[in-house]
C-alpha positions in Angstrom: -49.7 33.3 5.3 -50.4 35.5 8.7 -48.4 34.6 11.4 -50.8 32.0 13.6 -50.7 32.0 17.2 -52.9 29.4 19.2 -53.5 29.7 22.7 -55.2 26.6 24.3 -55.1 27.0 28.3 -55.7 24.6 30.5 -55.1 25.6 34.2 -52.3 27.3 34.2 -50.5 25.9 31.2 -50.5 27.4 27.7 -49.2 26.0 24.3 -48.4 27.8 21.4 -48.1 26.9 18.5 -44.8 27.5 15.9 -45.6 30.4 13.7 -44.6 30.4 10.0 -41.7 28.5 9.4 -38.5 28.1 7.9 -36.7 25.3 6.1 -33.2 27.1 6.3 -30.2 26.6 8.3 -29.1 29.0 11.0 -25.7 30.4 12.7 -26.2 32.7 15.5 -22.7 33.5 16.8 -22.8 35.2 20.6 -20.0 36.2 23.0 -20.7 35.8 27.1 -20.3 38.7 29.1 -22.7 40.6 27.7 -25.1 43.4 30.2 -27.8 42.0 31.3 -30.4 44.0 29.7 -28.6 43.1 25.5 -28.3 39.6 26.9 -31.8 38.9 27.9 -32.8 40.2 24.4 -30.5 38.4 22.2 -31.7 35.0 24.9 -35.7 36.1 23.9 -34.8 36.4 20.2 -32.9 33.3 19.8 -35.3 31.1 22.0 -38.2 32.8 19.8 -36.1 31.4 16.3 -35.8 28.0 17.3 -39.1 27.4 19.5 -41.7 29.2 17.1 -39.9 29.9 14.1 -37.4 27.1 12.7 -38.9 24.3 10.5 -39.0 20.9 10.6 -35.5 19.6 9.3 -33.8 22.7 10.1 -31.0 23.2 12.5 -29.8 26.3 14.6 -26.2 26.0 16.1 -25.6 28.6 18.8 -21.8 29.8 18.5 -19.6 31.4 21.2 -18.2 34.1 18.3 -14.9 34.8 20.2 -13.7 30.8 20.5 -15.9 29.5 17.6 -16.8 26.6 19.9 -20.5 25.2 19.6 -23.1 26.2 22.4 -26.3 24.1 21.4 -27.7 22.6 18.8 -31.2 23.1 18.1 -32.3 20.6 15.6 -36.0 20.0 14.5 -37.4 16.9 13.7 -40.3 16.0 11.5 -43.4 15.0 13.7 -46.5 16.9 14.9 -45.7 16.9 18.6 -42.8 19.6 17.4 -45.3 22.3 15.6 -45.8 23.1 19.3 -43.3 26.1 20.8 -43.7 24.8 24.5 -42.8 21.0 23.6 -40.1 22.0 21.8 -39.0 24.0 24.9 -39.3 21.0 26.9 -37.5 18.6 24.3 -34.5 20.8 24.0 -34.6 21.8 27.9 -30.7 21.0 27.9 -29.9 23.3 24.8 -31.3 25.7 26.6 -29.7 25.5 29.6 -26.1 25.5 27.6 -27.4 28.8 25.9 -28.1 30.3 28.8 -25.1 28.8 31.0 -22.9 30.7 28.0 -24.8 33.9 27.9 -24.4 34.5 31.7 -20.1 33.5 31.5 -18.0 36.5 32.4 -16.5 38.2 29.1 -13.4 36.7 27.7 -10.3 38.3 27.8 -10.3 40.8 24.3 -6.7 39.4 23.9 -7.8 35.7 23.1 -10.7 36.2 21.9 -11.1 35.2 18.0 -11.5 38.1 15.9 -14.3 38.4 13.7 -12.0 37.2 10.5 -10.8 34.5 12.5 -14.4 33.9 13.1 -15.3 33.8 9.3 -13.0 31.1 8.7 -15.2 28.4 11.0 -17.9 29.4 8.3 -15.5 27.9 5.4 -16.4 25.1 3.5 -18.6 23.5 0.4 -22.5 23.8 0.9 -25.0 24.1 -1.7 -27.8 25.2 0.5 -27.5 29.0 1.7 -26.4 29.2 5.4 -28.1 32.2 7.4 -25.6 34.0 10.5 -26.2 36.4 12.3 -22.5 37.3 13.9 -23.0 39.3 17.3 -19.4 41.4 18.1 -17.7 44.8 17.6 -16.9 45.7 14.4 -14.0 47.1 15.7 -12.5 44.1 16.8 -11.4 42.9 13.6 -8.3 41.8 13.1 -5.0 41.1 14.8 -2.0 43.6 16.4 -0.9 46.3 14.0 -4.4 45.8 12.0 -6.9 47.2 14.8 -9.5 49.4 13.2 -9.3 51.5 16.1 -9.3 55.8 16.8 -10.4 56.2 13.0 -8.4 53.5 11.2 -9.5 50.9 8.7 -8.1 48.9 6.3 -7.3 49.9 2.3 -8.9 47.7 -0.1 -5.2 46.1 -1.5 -5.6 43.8 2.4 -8.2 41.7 0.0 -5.7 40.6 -3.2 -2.5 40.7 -1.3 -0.1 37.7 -0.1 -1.7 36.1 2.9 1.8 36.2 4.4 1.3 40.4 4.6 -1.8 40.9 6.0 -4.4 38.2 7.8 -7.2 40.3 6.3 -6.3 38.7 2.7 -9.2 36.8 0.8 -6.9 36.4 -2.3 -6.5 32.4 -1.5 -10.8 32.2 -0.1 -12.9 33.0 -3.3 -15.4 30.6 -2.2 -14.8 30.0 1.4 -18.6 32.1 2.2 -20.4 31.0 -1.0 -24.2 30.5 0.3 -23.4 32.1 3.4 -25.8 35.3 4.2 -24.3 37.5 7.1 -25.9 39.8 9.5 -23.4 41.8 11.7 -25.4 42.8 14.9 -22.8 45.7 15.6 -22.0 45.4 19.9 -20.2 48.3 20.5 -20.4 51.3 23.1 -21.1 54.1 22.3 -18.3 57.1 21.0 -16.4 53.5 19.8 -16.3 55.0 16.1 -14.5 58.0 15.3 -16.8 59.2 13.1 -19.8 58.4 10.8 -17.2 58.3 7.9 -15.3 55.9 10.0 -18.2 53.8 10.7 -18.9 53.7 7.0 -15.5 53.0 6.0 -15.3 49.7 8.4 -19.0 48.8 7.1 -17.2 49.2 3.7 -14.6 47.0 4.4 -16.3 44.1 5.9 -18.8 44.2 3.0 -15.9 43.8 0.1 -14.3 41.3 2.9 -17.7 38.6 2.9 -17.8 39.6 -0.9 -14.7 38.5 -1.9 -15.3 34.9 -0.5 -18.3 34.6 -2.4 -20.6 35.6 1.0 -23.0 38.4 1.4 -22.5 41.1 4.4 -26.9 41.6 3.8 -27.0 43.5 7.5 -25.1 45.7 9.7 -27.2 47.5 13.0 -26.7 47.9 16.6 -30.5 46.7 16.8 -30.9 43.4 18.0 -34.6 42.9 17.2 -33.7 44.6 13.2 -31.1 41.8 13.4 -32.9 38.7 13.8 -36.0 40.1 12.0 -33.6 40.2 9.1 -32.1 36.7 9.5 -35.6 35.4 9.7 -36.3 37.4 6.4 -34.6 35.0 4.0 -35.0 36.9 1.3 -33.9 40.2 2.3 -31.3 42.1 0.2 -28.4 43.7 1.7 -29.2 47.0 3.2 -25.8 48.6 1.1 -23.7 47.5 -1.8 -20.2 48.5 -2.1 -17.7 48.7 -5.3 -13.5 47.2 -5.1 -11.3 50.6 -5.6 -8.7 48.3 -7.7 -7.0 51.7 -7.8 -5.9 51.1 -4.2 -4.0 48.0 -4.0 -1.3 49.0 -1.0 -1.6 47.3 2.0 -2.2 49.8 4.6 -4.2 50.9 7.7 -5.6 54.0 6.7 -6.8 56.8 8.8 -9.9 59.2 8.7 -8.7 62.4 7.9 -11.5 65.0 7.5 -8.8 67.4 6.0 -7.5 64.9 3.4 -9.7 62.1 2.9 -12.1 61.8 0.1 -15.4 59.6 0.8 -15.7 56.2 -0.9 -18.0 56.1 -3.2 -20.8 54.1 -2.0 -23.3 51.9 -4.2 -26.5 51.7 -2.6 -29.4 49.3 -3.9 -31.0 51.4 -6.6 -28.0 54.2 -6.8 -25.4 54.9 -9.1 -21.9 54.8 -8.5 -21.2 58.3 -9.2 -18.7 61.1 -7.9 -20.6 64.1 -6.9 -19.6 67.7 -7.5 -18.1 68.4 -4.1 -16.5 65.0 -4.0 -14.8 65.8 -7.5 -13.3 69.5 -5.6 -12.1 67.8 -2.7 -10.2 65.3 -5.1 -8.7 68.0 -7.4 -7.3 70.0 -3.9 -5.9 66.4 -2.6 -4.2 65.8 -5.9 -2.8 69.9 -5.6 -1.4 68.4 -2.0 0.5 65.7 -3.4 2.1 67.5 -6.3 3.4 69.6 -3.4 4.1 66.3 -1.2 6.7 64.9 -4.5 9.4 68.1 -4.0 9.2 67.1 -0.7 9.9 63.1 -1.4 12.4 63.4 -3.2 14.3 65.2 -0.5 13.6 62.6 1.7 15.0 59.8 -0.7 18.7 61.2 0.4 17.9 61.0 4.2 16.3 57.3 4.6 17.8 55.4 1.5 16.3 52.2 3.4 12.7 53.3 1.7 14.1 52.6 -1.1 13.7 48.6 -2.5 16.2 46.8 -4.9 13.9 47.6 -7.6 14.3 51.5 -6.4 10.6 51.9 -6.0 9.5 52.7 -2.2 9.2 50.1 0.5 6.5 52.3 1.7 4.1 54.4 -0.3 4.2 58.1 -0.5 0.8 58.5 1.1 1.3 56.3 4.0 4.4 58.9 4.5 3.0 61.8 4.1 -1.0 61.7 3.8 -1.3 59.5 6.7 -0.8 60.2 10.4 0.0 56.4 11.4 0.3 53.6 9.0 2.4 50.3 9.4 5.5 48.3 7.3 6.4 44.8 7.4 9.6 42.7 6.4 9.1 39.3 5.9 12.3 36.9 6.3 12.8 32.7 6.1 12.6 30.4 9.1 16.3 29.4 9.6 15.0 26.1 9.5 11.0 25.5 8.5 9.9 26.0 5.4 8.2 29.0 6.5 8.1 32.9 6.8 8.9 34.7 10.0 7.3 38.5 9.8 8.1 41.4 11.4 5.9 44.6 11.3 6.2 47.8 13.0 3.6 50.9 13.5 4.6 54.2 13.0 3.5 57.9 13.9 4.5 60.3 10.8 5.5 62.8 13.3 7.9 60.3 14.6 9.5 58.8 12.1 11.6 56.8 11.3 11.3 55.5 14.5 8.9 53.3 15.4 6.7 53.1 18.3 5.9 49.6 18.4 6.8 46.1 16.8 5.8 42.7 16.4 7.0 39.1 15.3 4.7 36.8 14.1 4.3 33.8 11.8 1.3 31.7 9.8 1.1 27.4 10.4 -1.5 25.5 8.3 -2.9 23.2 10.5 -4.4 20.1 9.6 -7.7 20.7 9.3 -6.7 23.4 6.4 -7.2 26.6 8.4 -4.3 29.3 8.6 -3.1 29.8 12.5 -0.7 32.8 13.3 1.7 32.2 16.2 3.0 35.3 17.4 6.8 35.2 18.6 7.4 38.6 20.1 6.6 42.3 20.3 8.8 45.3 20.8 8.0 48.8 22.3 10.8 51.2 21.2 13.6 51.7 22.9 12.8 48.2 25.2 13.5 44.8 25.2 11.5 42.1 22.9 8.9 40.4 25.2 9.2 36.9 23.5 6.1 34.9 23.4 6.1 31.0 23.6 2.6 29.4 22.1 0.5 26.9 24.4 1.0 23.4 23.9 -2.1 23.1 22.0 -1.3 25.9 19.4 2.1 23.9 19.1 0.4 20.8 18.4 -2.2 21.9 16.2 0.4 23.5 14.2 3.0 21.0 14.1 5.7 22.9 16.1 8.3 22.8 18.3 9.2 24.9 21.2 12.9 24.7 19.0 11.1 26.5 16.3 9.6 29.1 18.3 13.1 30.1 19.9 14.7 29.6 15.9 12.4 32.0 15.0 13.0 34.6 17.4 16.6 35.4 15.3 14.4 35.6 11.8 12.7 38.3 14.1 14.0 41.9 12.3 13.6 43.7 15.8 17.2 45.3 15.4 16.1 46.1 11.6 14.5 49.4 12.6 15.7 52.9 13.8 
């Protein structure tokens, strides 16, 4: 059916009625702080879903997407008196002013601010009805110190199967956390944020096989704000790219765009095949010429840092985070002297500068009680400085079950003094 608009006026009021509708429930997930201009149009679009285009015995929550706390709750009764857009602007006249009390706060602080796989987790749980967000953030902030996807990095595919205790992108333990949930990434980022259009692609990648893997759908990603809710509102609308798992890479590592090196992902689009092309297949037989070259190399380095090498005399770090990468990242991961627990230690390198590090943190995971994964971070380290310990607020303590005793016990599991 035609979208229906009915203007009856009488003086100077008007009433229009709700246009088609939707029986679906909806997520739209918003920071504060946003310029004026973006946050007038993300306030018009999400006052347009709930007062002319949610159904009767649907429900739109409102989010603040970097605490996960809810905004307002717009839920729509059955009853004729709510096919009309202006009563239902007057019946949820206090939702409204929460939305737009949130939308004028100053920004949060990017430090404490949940990242958008923090954020996914609030989604988690068993529905079997789909669930429809639309997740407003930068794709860039993703993930937690020593994973930014910053100045052209982004994550290998091996974050996805690997121990939870390595890497807080890891879905191995979430198959089903995002089953029914559709996602729409409205992309807020200024602009020069991405490297490059490969590393734009690559993160898009990335976030895709990251919704995937937990049984979710990544079915948008734009800058647009109007594409974006037009999309949410389209139920049905397949996702704009599909993306294949290279099980071939299973390291965990922050790679780096390299336009000398790198080799494209192969990219599945709706209706394309998953096929290398011709110049894609030349730039792979010159990388693999490079890393022939790279082994006589290796194995002279095997004699200068014998700590790469593990018990099981295969490398604690791979030959192409060495040697193909300009920055990548290693962790050690050692037991709470008295928790059952593991106390991590990872620290961020510059190939030029090896082995010494430039920076280092300490960090470990609590399940809370309510099932979902915190990490309490216990220090960092710039080389050649002193650790700048970190003691969690009373809240994270509590919601995690520790003590301040364990915090300061796991400052000596820290491997700080590990490191050259």
């Amino acid at each position: 059916m035609n979208l229906t608009k009915q203007i009856l006026v009488a003086g100077a009021w008007a009433i229009y009625l709700v246009g088609p509708c939707l029986a679906d429930d909806y997520v739209v997930a918003v920071p504060p702080g946003l310029a004026e201009d973006q946050m007038k149009e993300i306030r018009r679009e999400i006052e347009h879903l709930a007062f002319n285009t949610l159904d009767t015995d649907s429900t739109l929550k409102v989010i603040d997407s970097t605490t996960g706390k809810e905004v307002a709750t717009f839920s729509v009764p059955e009853g004729r008196a709510y096919e009309q857009a202006n009563y239902r602007r007057n019946a949820f006249a206090s939702q409204l002013n929460e939305l737009r009390r949130h939308l004028q706060s100053p920004a949060k602080d990017a430090q404490s601010s949940a990242t958008f796989a923090e954020f996914m987790v609030t989604l988690s749980g068993k529905r079997d009805t789909p669930l429809h967000v639309l997740y407003a953030g930068s794709p860039l902030n993703g993930s937690m110190k020593g994973f930014e996807f910053l100045a052209g990095r982004y994550p290998s595919d091996g974050h996805l199967s690997a121990d939870p205790r390595l890497t807080p992108l890891s879905t191995a333990t979430k198959n089903e956390y995002l089953k029914n949930v559709r996602i729409h990434f409205l992309a807020l980022i200024e602009p020069g944020s991405w490297d490059s259009p490969a590393h734009k692609d690559r993160v898009n990648r990335f976030w895709s096989l990251f919704i995937q893997s937990q049984g979710g759908m990544l079915v948008t990603t734009t800058d647009d704000v109007r594409r974006a809710f037009a999309r949410l509102i389209d139920t049905q609308s397949e996702p704009l790219h599909q993306f294949a798992l290279d099980e071939t890479r299973n390291q965990v590592a922050m790679l780096k765009i390299d336009a000398r090196d790198s080799i494209p992902d192969v990219v599945v689009g709706v209706g394309r095949k998953n096929q290398l092309t011709a110049s894609m297949e030349e730039q792979l037989s010159t990388l693999k010429e490079k890393l022939e070259k790279k082994d006589a190399l290796f194995a002279e380095i095997e004699g200068i840092f014998p700590e790469l090498i593990g018990p099981d005399g295969k490398l604690t770090a791979p030959k192409e985070e060495l040697y193909g990468l300009e920055e990548f990242s290693r962790f050690k991961h050692t037991p709470h002297p008295r928790l059952a627990a593991t106390v991590s230690t990872g620290w961020s390198y510059h190939r030029t500068r090896w082995p010494k590090f430039d920076t280092a943190w300490c960090y470990m995971y609590r399940t809370s009680s309510e099932g979902v994964q915190i990490k309490v971070d216990i220090g960092d380290l710039n080389y050649g400085q002193k650790p700048i310990w970190s003691m969690p607020s009373p809240a994270t303590l509590n919601a995690t079950s520790l003590t301040q005793a364990d915090i300061l016990a796991a400052r000596s599991a820290c491997q700080f003094s590990g490191q050259s």
